[in-house]
N, C-alpha and C positions, 0 to 999 in steps of 0.2 A: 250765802244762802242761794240755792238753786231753785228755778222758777219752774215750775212746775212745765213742761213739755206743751203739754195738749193745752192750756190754759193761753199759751204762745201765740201759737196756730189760732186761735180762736179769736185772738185778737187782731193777727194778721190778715188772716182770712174776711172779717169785720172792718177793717181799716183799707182794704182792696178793694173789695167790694164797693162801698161808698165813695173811696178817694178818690180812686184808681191809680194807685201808685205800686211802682213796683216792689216784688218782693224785699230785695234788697235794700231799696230806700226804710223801706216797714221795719225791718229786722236788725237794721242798723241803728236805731231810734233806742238811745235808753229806755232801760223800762218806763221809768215813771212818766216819761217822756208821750209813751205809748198808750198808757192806760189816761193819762188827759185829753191826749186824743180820741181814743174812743168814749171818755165820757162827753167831751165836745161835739162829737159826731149822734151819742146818743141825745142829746139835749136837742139838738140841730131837728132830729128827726121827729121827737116826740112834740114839739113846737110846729113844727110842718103840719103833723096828723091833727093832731089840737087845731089849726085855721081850717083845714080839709073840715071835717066836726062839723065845725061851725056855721060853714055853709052848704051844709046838706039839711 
């Protein structure tokens, strides 16, 4: 099965951004590997904005 292109990039580009890791480290990451990362990265963040929330 071929993973869809831009779906790739989206993850890469989301996984750089927060990590700061480079491309090639991101690209070299099994998939499934990749998509727990950015669901870990999303949980990370959505936890962060939830305490921000809180005390405001």
């Amino acid at each position: 099965m071929v993973y869809p292109v831009e779906d790739t990039w989206d993850e890469v580009t989301y996984l750089a951004y927060h990590l700061h890791w480079d491309i090639d480290r991101l690209v070299d990451l099994e998939h499934d590997d990749r998509l727990m990362l950015v669901q870990k990265v999303a949980d990370l963040n959505r936890r962060a904005w939830e305490g921000v929330k809180q005390l405001g």
